[in-house]
C-alpha positions as CSV (number, residue, x, y, z in Angstrom):
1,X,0.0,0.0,0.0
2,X,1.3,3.4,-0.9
3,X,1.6,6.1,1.9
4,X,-0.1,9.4,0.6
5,X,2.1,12.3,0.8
6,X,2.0,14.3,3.2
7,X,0.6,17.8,2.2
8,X,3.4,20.7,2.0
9,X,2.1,23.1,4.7
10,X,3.7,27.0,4.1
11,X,7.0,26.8,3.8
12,X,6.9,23.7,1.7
13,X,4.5,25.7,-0.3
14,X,6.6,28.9,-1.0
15,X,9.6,26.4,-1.6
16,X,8.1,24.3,-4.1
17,X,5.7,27.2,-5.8
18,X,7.2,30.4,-5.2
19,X,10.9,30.5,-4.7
20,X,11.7,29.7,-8.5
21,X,9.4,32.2,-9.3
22,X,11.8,34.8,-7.3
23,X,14.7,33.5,-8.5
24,X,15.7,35.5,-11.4
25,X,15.5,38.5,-9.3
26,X,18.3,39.3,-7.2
27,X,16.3,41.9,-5.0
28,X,13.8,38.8,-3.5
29,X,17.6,37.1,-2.0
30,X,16.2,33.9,-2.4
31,X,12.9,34.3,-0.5
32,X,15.3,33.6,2.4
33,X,14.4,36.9,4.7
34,X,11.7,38.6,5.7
35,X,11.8,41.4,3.3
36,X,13.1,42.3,-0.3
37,X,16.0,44.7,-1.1
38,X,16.7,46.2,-4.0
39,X,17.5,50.2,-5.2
40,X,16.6,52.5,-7.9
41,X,18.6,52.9,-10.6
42,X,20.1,56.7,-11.1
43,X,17.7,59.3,-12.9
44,X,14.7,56.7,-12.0
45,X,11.8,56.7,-10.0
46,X,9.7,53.7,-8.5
47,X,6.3,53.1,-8.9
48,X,3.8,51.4,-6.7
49,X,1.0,50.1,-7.3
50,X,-2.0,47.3,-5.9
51,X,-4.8,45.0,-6.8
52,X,-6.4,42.8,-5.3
53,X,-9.0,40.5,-6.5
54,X,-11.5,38.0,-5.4
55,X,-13.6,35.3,-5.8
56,X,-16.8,35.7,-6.8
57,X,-16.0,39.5,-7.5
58,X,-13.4,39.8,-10.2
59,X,-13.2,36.0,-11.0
60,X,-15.4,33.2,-10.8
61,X,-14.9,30.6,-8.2
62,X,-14.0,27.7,-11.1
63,X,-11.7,29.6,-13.6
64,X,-8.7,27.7,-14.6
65,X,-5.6,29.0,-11.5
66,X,-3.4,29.7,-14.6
67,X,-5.7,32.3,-16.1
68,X,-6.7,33.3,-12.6
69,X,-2.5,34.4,-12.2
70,X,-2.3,35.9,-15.1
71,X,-5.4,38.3,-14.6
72,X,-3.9,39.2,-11.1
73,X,-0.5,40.2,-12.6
74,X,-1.6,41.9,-15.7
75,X,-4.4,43.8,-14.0
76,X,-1.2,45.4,-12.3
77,X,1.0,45.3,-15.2
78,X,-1.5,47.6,-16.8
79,X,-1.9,50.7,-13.7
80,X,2.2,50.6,-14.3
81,X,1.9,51.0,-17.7
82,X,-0.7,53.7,-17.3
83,X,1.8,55.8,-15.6
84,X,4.5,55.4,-18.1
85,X,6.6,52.8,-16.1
86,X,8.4,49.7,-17.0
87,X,8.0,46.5,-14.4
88,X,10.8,45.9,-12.3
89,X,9.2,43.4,-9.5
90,X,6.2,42.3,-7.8
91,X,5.0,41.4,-4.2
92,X,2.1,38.7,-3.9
93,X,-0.5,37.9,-1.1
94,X,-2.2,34.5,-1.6
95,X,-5.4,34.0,1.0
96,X,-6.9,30.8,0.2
97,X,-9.1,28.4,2.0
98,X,-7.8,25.5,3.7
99,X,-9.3,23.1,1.1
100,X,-6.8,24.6,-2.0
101,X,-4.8,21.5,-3.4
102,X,-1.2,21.6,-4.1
103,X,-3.0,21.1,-8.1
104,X,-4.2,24.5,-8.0
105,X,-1.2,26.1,-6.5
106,X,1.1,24.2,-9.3
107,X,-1.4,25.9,-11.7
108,X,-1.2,29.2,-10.5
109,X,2.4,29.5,-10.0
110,X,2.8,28.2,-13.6
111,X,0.7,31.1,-14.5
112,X,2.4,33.4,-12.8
113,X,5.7,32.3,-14.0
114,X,4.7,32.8,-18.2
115,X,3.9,36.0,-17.3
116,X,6.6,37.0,-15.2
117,X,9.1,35.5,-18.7
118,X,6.3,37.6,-21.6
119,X,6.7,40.7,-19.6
120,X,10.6,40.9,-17.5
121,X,9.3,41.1,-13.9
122,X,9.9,38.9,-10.9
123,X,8.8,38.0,-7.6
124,X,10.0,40.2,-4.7
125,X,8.4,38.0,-1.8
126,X,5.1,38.3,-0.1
127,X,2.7,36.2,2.2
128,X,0.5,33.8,2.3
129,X,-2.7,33.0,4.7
130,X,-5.9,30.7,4.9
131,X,-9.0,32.1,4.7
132,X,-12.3,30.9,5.9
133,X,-14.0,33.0,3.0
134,X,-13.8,33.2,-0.8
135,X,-9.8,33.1,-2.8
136,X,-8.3,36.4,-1.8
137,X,-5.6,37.7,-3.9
138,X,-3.3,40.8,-3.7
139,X,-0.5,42.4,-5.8
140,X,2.3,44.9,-5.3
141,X,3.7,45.4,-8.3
142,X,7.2,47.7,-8.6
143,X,8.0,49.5,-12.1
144,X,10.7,52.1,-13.0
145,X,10.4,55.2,-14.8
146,X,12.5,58.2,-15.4
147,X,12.8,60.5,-12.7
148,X,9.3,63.4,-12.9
149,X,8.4,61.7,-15.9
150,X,5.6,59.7,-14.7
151,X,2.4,60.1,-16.3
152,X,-0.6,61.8,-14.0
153,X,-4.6,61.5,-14.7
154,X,-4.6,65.4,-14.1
155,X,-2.6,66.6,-17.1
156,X,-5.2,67.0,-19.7
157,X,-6.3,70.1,-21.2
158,X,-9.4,71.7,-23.0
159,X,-8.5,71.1,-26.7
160,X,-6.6,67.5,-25.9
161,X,-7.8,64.5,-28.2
162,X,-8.9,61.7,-26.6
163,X,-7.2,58.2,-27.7
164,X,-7.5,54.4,-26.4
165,X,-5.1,51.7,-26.8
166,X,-6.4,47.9,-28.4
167,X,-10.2,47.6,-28.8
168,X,-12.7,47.9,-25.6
169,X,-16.3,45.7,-24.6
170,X,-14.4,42.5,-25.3
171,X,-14.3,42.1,-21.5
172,X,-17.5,43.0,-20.6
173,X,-19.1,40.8,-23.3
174,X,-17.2,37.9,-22.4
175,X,-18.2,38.3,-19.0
176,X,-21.9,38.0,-19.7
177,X,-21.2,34.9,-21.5
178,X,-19.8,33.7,-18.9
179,X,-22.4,34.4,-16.6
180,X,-24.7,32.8,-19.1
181,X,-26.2,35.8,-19.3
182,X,-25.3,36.3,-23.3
183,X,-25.8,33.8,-25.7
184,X,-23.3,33.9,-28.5
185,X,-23.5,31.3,-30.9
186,X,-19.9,31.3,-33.0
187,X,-17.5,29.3,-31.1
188,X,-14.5,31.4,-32.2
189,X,-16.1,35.0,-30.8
190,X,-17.2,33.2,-28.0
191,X,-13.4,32.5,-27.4
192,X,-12.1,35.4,-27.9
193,X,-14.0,37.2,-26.0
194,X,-13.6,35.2,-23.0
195,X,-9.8,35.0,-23.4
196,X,-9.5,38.9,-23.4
197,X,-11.9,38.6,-20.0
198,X,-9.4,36.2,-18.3
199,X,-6.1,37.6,-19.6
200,X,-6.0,41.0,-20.9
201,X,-3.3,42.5,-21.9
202,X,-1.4,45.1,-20.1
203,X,0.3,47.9,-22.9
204,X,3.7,48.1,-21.2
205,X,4.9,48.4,-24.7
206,X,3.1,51.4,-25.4
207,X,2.9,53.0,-21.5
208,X,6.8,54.2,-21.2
209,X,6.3,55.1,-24.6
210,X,4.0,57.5,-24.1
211,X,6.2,59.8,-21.8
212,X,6.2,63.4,-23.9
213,X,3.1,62.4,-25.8
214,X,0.4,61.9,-23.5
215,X,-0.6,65.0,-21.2
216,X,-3.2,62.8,-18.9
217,X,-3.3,58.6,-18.7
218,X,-5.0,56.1,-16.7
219,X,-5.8,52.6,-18.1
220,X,-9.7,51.1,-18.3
221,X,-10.8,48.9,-15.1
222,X,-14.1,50.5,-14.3
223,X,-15.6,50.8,-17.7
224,X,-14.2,53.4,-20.7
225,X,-17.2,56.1,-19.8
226,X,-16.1,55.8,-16.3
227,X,-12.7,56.1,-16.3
228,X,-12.6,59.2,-18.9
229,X,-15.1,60.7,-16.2
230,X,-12.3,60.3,-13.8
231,X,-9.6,61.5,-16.0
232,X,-12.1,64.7,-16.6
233,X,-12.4,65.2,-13.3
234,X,-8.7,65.1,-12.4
235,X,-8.2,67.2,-15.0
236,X,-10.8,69.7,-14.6
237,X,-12.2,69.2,-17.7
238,X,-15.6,67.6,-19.4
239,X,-15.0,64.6,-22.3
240,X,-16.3,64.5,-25.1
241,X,-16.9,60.6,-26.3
242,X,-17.9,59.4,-29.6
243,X,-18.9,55.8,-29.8
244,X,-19.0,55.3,-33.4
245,X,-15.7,55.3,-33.3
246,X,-14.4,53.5,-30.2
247,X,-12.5,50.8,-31.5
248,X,-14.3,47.1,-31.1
249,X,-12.9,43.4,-32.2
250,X,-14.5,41.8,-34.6
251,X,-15.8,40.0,-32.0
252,X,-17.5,42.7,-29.9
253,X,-19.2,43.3,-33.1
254,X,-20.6,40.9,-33.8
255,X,-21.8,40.0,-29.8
256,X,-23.6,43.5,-30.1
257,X,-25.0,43.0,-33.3
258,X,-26.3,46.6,-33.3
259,X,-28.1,45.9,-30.4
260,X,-27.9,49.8,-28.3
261,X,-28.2,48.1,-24.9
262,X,-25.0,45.6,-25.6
263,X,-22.8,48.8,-26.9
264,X,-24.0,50.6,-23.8
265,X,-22.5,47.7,-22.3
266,X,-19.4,47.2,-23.9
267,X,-18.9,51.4,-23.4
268,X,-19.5,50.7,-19.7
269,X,-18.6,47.1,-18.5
270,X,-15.3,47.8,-17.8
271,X,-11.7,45.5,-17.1
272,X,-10.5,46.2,-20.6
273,X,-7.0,47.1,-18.8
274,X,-6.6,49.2,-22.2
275,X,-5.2,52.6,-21.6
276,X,-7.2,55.8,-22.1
277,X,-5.2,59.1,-22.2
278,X,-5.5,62.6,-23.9
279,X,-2.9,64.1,-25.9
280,X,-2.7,67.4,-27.9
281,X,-3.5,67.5,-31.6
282,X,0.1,68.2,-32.5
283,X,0.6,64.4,-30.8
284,X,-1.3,62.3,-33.6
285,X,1.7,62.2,-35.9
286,X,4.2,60.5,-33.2
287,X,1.1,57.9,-32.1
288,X,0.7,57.0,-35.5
289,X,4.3,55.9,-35.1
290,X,4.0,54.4,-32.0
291,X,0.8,52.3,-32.9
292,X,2.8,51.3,-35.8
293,X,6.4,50.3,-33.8
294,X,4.5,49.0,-31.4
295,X,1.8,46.7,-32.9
296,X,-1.1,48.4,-30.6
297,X,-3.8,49.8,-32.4
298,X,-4.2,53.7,-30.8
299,X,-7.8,55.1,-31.8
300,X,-8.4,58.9,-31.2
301,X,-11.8,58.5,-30.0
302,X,-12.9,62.3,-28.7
303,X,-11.4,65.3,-27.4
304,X,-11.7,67.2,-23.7
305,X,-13.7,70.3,-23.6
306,X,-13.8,73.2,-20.8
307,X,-15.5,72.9,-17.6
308,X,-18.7,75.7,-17.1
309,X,-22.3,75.7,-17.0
310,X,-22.8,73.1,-19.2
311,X,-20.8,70.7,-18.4
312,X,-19.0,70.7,-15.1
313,X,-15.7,68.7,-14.4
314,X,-15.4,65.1,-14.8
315,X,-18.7,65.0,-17.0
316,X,-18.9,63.2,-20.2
317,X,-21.3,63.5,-23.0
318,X,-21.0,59.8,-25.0
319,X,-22.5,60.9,-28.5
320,X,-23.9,58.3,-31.0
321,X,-23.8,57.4,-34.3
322,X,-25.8,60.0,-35.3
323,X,-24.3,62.4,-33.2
324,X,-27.2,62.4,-30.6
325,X,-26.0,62.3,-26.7
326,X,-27.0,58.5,-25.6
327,X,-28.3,57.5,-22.6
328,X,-26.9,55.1,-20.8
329,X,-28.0,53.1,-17.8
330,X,-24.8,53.7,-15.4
331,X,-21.1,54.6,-16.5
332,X,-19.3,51.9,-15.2
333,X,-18.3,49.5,-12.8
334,X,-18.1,50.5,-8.8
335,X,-17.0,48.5,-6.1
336,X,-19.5,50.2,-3.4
C-alpha cells in the first residue's frame, strides 16, 4: 500500500511554488528573509502600485488557476503602464481556503511564472494565509520610470484628443457569456471574447512610450465612460466621447449586433486594462508611429472640452452614431 504524501504546509508551499518564481530577481535574496531589497537605478523613479481580486468578485470561483494568475499580474501590469513605467518586480499575497490543493497552487504558479518571462518582472516576496472566506488575492507590483516623468490622470487640457489603446467591450461581453447571461453562438467570438476577459493585456509596450506624448493617462478597469469621467475630473475638464468610433474586435461586433443596450455595455462594462489618455493634436503624428512600432492599435476616440455651466468637471457627453448624446444606464463599474 502506498503512503499518501504528506501535504506541503507553508513553507513547503513557497519552496516548491514560489521560490523559483523569485529566483531571477536578485532583490527577493532567495525568498530567504523577511523582506526584499533592492534600489533605484540613477535618474529613476519607483512606482507602486495594488490589486487585489477575489472570488466571486473579479473571477469566478471555477476559472482555470493559470488564467486566474495571469489576470492578477496583468491587471497590475496595466496601472504601471498607465503611468508610463516599465515592471521591475512584484510582491504577492495568496489567501486561500484551507481546502486549496497543491494542483491548483502548481497551476497558478505556472501562471504566474509565463507572465513573469512575456513581460521581465519577478517575484519580490510576499505572504501567504488561509481564509475561511472566498480566494483572496493581492499584488504589489514595482516599475521604473525616469525621474518626474511619470504620467498623471490630471494633465489633460481643454482642446486635448482623446485616444484608447487595443479595442474595448471584449471584456465586458465575455463576461456576460460567462455568466450565461449572453448567448453567443460562433465558437471562435465566444473564445475570444472570453480569453481577453481572463487575460487582458497590459500595454507596457506602449505606457513608457507615451512619456512626452500623452498629457493625462490612466488605463480602463471601471468601464471606458467611467474612467474618462475620472480622468475629466482630475483634470478639470468635461470629455467628449464618440462611440462610433471606439475601436471594437470583430468580436464585440458581432456579440452586439447593433443591439444599443450591448454597446451601452461594452462602453461601460469595464476590465478592458486598455489605456485611455488625452494628448494634444500636434501628438497624432508621433502615435501613428507608435501604434505602428508598437503593434497596438491607438484610436483617437474624442477630445476634452472646458469645464462651465454646461458641463462641469469630470462629465462626459458619450455621442452616437448620429451624433445624438445616448443615454446610458450607469457609466461603469463600482465596487460600493
Amino acid at each position: 500500500m502506498t503512503t499518501p504524501a504528506k501535504p506541503l504546509g507553508e513553507f513547503g508551499r513557497i519552496t516548491r511554488f514560489f521560490k523559483p518564481l523569485a529566483a531571477g530577481f536578485a532583490g527577493a535574496r532567495g525568498l530567504r528573509d523577511d523582506a526584499a531589497v533592492f534600489g533605484v537605478p540613477e535618474g529613476q523613479e519607483l512606482v507602486v502600485t495594488t490589486d487585489a481580486m477575489v472570488a466571486g468578485v473579479h473571477f469566478l470561483p471555477d476559472d482555470a488557476p493559470g488564467d486566474i494568475a495571469a489576470k492578477l499580474l496583468r491587471t497590475n501590469l496595466s496601472d504601471l503602464a498607465a503611468m508610463g513605467a516599465a515592471p521591475l518586480a512584484y510582491t504577492l499575497v495568496t489567501a486561500l481556503p484551507r481546502g486549496t490543493g497543491e494542483a491548483w497552487l502548481e497551476a497558478f504558479a505556472a501562471g504566474l511564472g509565463a507572465d513573469q518571462e512575456r513581460f521581465g518582472i519577478g517575484l519580490a516576496g510576499g505572504d501567504s494565509v488561509s481564509t475561511s472566506g472566498p480566494i483572496t488575492l493581492s499584488v504589489t507590483a514595482f516599475g521604473l520610470v525616469p525621474a518626474g516623468r511619470a504620467l498623471p490622470r490630471w494633465g489633460g487640457r481643454p482642446g486635448d484628443r482623446l485616444f484608447v489603446t487595443g479595442t474595448i467591450g471584449d471584456a465586458a461581453l465575455g463576461l456576460q457569456i460567462a455568466f450565461g447571461a449572453l448567448d453567443v453562438p460562433d465558437e471562435e467570438t465566444r473564445g475570444h471574447l472570453l480569453r481577453r476577459l481572463r487575460r487582458p493585456d497590459p500595454r507596457t509596450t506602449v505606457g513608457p512610450r507615451l512619456i512626452g506624448l500623452a498629457s493625462g493617462a490612466l488605463d480602463v478597469s471601471d468601464g471606458l465612460v467611467a474612467d474618462l469621467g475620472h480622468l475629466c475630473e482630475e483634470s478639470g475638464c468635461a470629455g467628449l466621447l464618440r462611440a462610433d468610433v471606439v475601436p471594437l474586435s470583430p468580436a464585440a461586433r458581432g456579440a452586439i449586433d447593433g443591439d444599443p443596450a450591448r454597446l451601452a455595455l461594452a462602453l461601460t462594462g469595464g476590465d478592458d486594462y486598455e489605456l485611455l489618455f488625452s494628448a494634444p493634436p500636434a501628438a497624432r503624428e508621433a502615435l501613428a508611429r507608435l501604434a505602428a512600432d508598437s503593434g497596438v492599435a491607438i484610436t483617437e476616440i474624442g477630445e476634452l472640452l472646458p469645464a462651465g455651466t454646461d458641463a462641469e468637471a469630470g462629465a462626459v457627453t458619450v455621442l452616437d452614431t448620429a451624433g445624438a448624446p445616448m443615454a446610458l444606464p450607469h457609466r461603469g463599474w463600482d465596487h460600493f
